[in-house]
NUFI-181027 format. One record per residue (C-alpha): y, x, z. Coordinates in pm, whole numbers, padded with zeros to 5 digits, always signed. Each point is the difference from the previous one (the first is absolute). Layout:
YXZ...
This chain:
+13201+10859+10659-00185-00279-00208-00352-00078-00045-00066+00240-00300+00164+00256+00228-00275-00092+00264-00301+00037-00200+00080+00339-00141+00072+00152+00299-00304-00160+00123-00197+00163-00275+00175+00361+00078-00160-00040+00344-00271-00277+00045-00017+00010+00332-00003-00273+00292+00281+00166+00149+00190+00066-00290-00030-00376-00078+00103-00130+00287+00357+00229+00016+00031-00109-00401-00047-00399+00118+00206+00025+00316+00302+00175-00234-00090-00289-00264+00008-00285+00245+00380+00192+00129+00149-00135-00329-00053-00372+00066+00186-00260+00118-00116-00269+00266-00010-00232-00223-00218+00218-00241-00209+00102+00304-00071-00366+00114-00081-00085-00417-00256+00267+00023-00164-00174+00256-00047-00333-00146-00200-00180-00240+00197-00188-00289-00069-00353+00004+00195-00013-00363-00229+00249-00126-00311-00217+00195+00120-00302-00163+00009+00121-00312-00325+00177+00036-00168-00383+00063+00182-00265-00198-00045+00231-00331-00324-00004+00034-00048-00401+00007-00005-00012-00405-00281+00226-00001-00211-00176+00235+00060+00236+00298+00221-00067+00319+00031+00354+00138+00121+00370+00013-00029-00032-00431+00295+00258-00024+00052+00264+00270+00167-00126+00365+00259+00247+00113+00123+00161+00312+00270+00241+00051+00153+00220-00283+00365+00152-00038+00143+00017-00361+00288+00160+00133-00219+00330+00097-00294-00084-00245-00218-00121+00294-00346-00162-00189-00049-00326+00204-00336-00081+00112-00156-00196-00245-00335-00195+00144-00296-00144-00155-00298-00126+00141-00387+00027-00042-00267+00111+00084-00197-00111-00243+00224+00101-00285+00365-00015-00033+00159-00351+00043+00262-00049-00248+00021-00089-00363-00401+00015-00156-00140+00285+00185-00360+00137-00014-00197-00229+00243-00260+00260+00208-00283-00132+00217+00167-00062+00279-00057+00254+00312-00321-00108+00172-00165+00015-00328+00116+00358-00044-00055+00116+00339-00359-00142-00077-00009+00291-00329-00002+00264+00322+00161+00210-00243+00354+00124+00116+00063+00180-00286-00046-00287-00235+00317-00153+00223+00193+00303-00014-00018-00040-00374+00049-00413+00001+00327+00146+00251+00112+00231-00333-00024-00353-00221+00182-00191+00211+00301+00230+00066+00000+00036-00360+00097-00337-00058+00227-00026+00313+00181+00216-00182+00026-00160-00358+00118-00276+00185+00269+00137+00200-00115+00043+00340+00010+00319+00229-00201-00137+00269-00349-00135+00061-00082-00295+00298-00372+00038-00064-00182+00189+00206-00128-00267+00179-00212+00177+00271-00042-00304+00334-00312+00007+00130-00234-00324-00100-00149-00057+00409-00113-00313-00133-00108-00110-00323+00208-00369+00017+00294+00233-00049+00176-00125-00285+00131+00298-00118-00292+00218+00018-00017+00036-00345+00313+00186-00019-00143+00227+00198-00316+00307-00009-00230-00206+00269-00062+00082+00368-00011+00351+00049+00293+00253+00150-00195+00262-00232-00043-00185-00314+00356-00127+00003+00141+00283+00048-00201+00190-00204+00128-00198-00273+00374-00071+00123+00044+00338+00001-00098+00051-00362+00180-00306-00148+00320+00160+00210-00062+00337-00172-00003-00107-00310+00256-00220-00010+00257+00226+00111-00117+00257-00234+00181-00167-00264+00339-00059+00213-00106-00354+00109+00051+00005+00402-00298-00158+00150+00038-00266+00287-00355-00049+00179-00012-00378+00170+00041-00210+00242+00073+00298+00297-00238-00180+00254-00242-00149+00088+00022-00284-00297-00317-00206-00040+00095-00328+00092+00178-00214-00285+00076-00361+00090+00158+00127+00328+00168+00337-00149+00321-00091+00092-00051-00054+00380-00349+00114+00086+00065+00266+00308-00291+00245-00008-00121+00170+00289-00168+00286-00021-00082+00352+00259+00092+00313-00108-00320+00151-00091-00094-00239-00237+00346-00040-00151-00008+00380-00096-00344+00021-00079-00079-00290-00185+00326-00229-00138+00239+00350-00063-00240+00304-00179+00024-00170-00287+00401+00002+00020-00016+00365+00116-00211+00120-00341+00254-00203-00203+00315+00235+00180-00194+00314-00027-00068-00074-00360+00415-00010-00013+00126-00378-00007+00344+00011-00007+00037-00374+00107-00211-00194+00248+00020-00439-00008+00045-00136+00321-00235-00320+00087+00114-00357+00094-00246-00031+00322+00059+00103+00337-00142+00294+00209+00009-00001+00332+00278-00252+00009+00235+00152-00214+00033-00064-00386-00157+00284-00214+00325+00049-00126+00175+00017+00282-00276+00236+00211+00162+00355+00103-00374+00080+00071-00130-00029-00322+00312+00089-00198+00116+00287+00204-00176+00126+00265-00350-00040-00227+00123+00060-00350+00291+00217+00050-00063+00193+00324-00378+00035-00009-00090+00008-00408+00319+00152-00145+00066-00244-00241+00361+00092-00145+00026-00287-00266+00137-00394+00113-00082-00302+00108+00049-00359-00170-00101-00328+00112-00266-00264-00147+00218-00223-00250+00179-00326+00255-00060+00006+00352-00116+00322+00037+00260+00039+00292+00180-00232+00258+00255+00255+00161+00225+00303-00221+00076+00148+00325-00352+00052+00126-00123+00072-00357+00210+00303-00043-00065+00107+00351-00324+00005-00115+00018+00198-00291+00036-00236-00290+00156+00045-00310+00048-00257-00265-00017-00353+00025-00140-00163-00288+00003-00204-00261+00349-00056+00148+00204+00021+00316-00049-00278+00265+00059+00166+00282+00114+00360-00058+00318-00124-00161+00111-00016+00388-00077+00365+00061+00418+00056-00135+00065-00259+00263-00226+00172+00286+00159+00366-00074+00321-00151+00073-00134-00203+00341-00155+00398+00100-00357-00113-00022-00112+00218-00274+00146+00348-00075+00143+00145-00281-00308+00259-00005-00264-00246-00044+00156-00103-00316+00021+00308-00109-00345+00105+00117-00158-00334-00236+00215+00114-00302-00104+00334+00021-00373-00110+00000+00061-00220-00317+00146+00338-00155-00248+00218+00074-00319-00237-00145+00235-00056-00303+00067+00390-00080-00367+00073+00106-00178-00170-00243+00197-00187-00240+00138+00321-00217-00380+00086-00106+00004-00286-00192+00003-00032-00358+00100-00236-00228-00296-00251-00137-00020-00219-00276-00079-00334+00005-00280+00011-00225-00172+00175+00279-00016-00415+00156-00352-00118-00020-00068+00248-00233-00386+00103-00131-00049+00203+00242+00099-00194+00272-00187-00243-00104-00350+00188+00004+00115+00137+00341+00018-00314+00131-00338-00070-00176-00179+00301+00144+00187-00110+00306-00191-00336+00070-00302+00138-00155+00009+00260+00250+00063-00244+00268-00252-00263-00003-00246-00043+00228-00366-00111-00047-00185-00091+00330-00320-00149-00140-00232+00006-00288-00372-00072-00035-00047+00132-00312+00200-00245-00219+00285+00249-00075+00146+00120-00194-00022-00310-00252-00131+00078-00357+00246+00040-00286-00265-00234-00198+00034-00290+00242+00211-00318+00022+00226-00011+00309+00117-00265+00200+00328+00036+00175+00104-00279+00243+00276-00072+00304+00342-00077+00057+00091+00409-00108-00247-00006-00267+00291+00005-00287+00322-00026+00296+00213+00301-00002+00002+00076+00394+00141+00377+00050+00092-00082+00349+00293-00157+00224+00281-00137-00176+00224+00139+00295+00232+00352+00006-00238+00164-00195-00094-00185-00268-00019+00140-00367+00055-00181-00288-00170+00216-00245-00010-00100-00398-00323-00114-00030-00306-00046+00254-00367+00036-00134-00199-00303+00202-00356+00076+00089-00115-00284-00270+00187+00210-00284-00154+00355+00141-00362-00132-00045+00156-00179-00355+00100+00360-00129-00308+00166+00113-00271-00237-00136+00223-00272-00241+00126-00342+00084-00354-00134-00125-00206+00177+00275+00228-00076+00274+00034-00394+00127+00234-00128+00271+00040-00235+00254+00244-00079+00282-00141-00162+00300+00152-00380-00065-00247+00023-00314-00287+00204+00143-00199-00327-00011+00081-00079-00369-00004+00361-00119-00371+00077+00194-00250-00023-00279+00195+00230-00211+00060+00250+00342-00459-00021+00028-00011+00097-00389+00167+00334+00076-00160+00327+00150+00215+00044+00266+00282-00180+00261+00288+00152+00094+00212-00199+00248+00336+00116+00111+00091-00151+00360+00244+00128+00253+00388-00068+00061+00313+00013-00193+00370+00004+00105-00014-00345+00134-00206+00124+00223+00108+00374+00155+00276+00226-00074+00360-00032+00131+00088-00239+00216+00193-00282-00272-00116-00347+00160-00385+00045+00125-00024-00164+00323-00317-00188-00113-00341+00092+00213-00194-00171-00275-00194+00277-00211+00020-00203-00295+00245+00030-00224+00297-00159+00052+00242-00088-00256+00340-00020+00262-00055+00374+00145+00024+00357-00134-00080+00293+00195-00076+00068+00354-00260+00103+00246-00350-00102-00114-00133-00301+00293-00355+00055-00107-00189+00333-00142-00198-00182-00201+00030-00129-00335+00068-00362-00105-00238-00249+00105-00034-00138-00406-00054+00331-00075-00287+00084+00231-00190-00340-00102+00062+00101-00371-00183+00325+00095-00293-00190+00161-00041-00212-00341+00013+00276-00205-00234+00225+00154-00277-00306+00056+00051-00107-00391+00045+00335-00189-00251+00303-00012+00284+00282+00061+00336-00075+00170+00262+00276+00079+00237-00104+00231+00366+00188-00063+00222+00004+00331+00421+00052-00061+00223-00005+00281+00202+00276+00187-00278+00089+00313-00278-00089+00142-00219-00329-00036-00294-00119+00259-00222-00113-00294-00366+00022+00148-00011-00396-00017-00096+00057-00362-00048+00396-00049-00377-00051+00019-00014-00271-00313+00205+00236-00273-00178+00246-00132+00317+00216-00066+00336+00025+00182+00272+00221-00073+00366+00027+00142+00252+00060-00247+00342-00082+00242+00310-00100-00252-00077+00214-00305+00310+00027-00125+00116-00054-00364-00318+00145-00155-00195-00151+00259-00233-00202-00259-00059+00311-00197-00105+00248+00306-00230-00326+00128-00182-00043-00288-00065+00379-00074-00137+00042+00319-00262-00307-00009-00084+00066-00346-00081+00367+00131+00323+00180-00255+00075+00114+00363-00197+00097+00300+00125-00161+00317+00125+00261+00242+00257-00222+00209-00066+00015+00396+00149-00232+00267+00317+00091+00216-00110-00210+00223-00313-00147+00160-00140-00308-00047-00136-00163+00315-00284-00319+00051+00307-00165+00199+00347-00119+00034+00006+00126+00310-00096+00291-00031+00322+00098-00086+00311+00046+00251+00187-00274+00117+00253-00141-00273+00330-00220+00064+00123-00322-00138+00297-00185-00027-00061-00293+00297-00167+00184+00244+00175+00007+00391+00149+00401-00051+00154+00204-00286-00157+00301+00166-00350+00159-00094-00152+00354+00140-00108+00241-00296-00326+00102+00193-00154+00385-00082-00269-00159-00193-00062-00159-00329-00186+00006-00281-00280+00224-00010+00094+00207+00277-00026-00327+00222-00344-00079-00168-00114+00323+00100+00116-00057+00365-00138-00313+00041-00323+00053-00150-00001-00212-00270-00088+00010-00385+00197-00131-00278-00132-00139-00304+00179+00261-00225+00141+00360+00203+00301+00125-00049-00006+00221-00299-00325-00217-00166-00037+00013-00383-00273-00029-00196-00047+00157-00371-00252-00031-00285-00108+00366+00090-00166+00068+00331+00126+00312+00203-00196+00232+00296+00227+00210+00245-00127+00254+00218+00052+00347+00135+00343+00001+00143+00199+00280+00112+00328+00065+00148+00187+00325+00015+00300+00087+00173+00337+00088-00228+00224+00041+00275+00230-00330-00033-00271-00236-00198-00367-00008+00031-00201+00018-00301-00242-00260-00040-00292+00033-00275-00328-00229-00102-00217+00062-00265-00015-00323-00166-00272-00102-00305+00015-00268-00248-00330-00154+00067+00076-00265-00278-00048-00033-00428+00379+00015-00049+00292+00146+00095+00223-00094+00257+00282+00088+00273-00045+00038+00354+00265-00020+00291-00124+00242+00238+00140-00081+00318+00044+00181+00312-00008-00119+00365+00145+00163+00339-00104-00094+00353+00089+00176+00291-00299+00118+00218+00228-00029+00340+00273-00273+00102+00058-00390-00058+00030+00027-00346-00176-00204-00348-00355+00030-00087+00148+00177-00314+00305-00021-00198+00128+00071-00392+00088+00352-00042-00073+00092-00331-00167-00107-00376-00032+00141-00328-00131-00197-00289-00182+00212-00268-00212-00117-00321-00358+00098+00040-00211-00023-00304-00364-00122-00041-00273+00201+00206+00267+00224+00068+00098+00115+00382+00344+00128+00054+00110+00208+00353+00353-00230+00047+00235+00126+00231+00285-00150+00269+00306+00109+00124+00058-00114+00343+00326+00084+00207-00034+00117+00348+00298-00222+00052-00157-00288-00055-00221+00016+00257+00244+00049+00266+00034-00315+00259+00322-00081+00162+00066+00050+00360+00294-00266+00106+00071+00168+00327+00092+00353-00159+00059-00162-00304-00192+00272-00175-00291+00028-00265-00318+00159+00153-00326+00092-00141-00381-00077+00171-00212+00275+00026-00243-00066-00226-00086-00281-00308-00263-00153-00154+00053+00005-00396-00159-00298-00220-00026-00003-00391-00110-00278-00229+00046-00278-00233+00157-00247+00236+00058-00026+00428-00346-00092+00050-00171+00243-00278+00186+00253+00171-00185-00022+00320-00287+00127-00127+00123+00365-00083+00194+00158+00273+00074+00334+00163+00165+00107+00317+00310+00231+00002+00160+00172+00269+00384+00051-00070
């Protein structure tokens, strides 16, 4: 039997069972040698992947890395790229990257962005996708949490699930990332996490769960510790959790370098492949021989590897490369961003007049700054600044700029011109992957890159450049990029428009400008809530402090708000939109598996708009949140006109987790919320008894 063999027999009988006889048969034809190749990453192919991509400005993953593959018996090898926020090799379409997607509350718009992105995965070579990037942002200083969909199980998953779908629709296995409990980044390689049962199922591993049942084939282990074992190296959460308890039938690889410290406890664990290359499972030839690894847990990995590769990988087709960054692409990443961004305030100054002279000013005024320049950056053709979106919309005459070394020169042209727009916020010097950012400075600072964010707010320079504007010109917009949440009510109350617009992406300029010059209605909500205080949020760790070790808590974000009794200065889920939007008369019916949630919802506005009609659960008995994610739909609502919306909820999802019988349970009855954002929704509620 060869791998052509394998596949049609599969496709006689596409069955689980089936598959695993065909793989086990498969697997029977190889050597140990060709077993133990399967298993590893190719630091040839890895090496090749990086140094080719030096002349073209890149330094990573710009042609496919590989793992595995037998010639002999026709045996695809894995081949890897990265995201998520498009594919990171050769001059990809750039997306907004996930927060600001996540903030679109439109999982459908991702399951199509997921169709684009295998696309060009394939054109490029590659059979499987490292970007489903679903950790859990606990914190805003996370430096990462732009890679990911913000801080809810729901929300995350919700949208894992349909990146994962989509992807593998097009025979491009799907790896969801960093398997757990990831959302530290300057310790990542030997924070130890600590963390009760409870909350590890019902908070840090839905997400993970939505992304299996939605059929990943592959699964990334992280680089941190749980419970003092390496993530990659953790029999709970690779076999007895994802294996024994979800069913998961595809394999396991580790985070590129360092992801493990032992090949004997790895593969005990249930681990896979090694990548980019073998440090330490190269000795597992060595260990079979000393007796401390069997025969059958070699073949158990390869078979794994076989059964994601014959799975998924014959539905794909083969792509042209013209399909790259293509037109389409392009206006999906467009709609993307545009879909994405966030306003939080306006007192009537937007959106700006076509007729009027603009002033754009700040340090990412005319910068391209798509995000981290870490694992999954994308080094797209072209990227439209913010200065050349407003320049394309209303002509280089009407639009004057200014960076903030000449905002003092530059200010009696900026006080001849209807409107400010200043873009603050951070860059990659100042979150993303971990590359060199040790600093605790929230300046700036030209020897780092990367890292956990020291300080929530946004540069010092760039809050007193607010305060000038705003006391010298009549209407100043203030434009916040970064990757999460910002404590910004130090200056909130002086601009008389704020908006969120996360890394944009490579039409990022474009999608900005359309939406403040009105092209497009804002409709972007937060994943995340934005609280009056630093420490409002859990407790966060830093390199320097006495222990490695940190307790993920229940609580955070706006569940811990609601616990606590406090109010943030934007809720989870906040978005405002140039339309104004009434909810009321909600109802919930029974379906036997889901509830159906619906609201009658007017358009109380002059134009239209979309609204993200989203759906609270709390349980009426038991130590449980206020309320919690379950559900959202956006719709477009036109002018004066009221729409009945309706919700799907899953009865599943409002199980909680019992860690004694280690089983899911329901309360007996539920209080149902629906509205515009976590605090809207308070407003219009029902109970429900299950």
């Amino acid at each position: 039997m060869n791998y052509n063999d394998a596949v049609k027999l599969y496709k006689d009988n596409p069955t689980s069972e089936n598959l695993k006889k065909i793989c086990a048969d498969l697997r029977s034809e190889l050597t140990l040698h060709e077993k133990l190749h399967m298993m590893s990453g190719n630091m040839v192919s890895f090496g090749i992947a990086c140094v080719s991509a030096i002349p073209k400005g890149g330094i990573y993953n710009n042609l496919p890395i590989l793992s595995g593959g037998v010639k002999r018996l026709g045996i695809p090898a894995v081949k890897f790229t990265d995201g998520p926020r498009g594919i990171v090799m050769k001059r990809s379409t750039c997306f907004p990257v996930s927060t600001c997607r996540a903030a679109a509350f439109d999982s459908d718009l991702e399951y199509e962005i997921g169709k684009a992105m295998a696309d060009e995965a394939v054109a490029q070579g590659a059979n499987y996708f490292a970007g489903i990037c679903i950790n859990l942002a606990r914190n805003p200083v996370w430096g990462r949490a732009q890679e990911s969909y913000g801080e809810d199980p729901y929300l995350l998953g919700r949208y894992g699930g349909a990146l994962t779908k989509a992807v593998q629709e097009k025979g491009v296995i799907a790896c969801p990332k960093h398997y757990a409990l990831n959302s530290i980044e300057n310790l990542r390689f030997s924070v130890d996490v600590k963390t009760d049962d409870k909350t590890l199922h019902e908070v840090y591993l839905p997400h993970f769960k939505k992304c299996i049942d939605a059929g990943a084939m592959s699964i990334m282990g992280a680089y941190n510790l749980y419970n003092g074992d390496h993530c990659c190296e953790s029999k709970t959460l690779l076999t007895d959790i994802l294996r024994d308890m979800w069913g998961f039938e595809g394999f396991t690889i580790t985070d590129f370098v360092f992801g493990l410290r032992s090949c004997v406890k790895a593969l005990n664990a249930g681990l896979d492949i090694e990548m980019p290359m073998t440090e330490f499972y190269y000795l597992l030839r060595l260990n079979l021989k000393m007796g401390k690894i069997k025969m059958e847990q070699i073949d158990t990995a390869v078979e794994r590897i076989l059964y994601g590769l014959i799975k998924v990988t014959p539905a794909m087709k083969p792509t042209p490369k013209s399909v790259i960054c293509c037109e389409n692409h392009k206006l999906l990443a467009r709609r993307a961003a545009q879909e994405g961004i966030v306003m939080l305030k306006n007192d009537g100054v937007l959106p700006i007049s076509k007729q009027s002279k603009v002033a754009v000013v700040g340090r990412y005024a005319d910068e391209i700054n798509v995000g981290d320049h870490g694992s999954s950056c994308v080094y797209s053709p072209y990227t439209v600044t913010p200065y050349e979106g407003f320049c394309n919309k209303l002509g280089k005459s009407n639009v004057v700029l200014s960076d903030l070394d000449n905002l003092e020169m530059n200010m009696s042209k900026i006080k001849e011109c209807d409107t400010v727009v200043i873009f603050v916020g951070s860059d990659y010097l100042q979150e993303g992957e971990n590359l060199a950012n040790m600093s605790k400075n929230d300046n700036v600072q030209e020897n780092s890159s990367g890292g956990d964010r020291y300080s929530l707010r946004i540069p010092k320079n760039e809050v007193e450049a607010i305060h000038k504007l705003c006391k010298e010109c009549d209407k100043v917009v203030v434009n916040i990029i970064g990757g999460s949440a910002y404590i910004i009510n130090e200056w909130a109350d002086e601009a008389n428009g704020i908006f969120e617009s996360f890394y944009t992406g490579m039409e990022g300029g474009n999608a900005v400008a359309a939406v403040m010059l009105g092209d497009v209605n804002p409709s972007g909500h937060l994943p995340f809530v934005m609280a009056h205080d630093e420490g409002d949020y859990p407790k966060f760790l830093y390199p320097g402090e006495k222990k490695n070790t940190i307790e993920y808590e229940y609580y955070h974000g706006y569940a811990k708000l609601d616990k606590e009794g406090k109010e943030p200065d934007y809720p989870f889920g906040f978005g405002l939109s140039y339309t104004s939007f009434d909810y009321s008369n909600i109802k919930v019916a029974d379906s036997g598996d889901t509830f159906t949630v619906t609201a009658d919802v007017k358009n109380t506005g002059s134009v239209d708009g979309k609204t993200v009609a989203q759906v609270y659960v709390g349980a009426n008995e038991g130590d449980h949140p206020v309320k919690l994610l379950k559900g959202f739909n956006k719709q477009m609502i036109k002018a004066g006109e009221k729409e009945t919306i309706d919700i799907t909820v899953e009865k599943d999802d409002l199980k909680f987790y019992n860690p004694d019988t280690k089983e899911w349970y329901l309360e007996p009855s539920y209080t149902f919320y629906c509205g515009q954002d976590a605090k809207d929704a308070m407003s219009l509620k029902t109970k429900v008894k299950i």
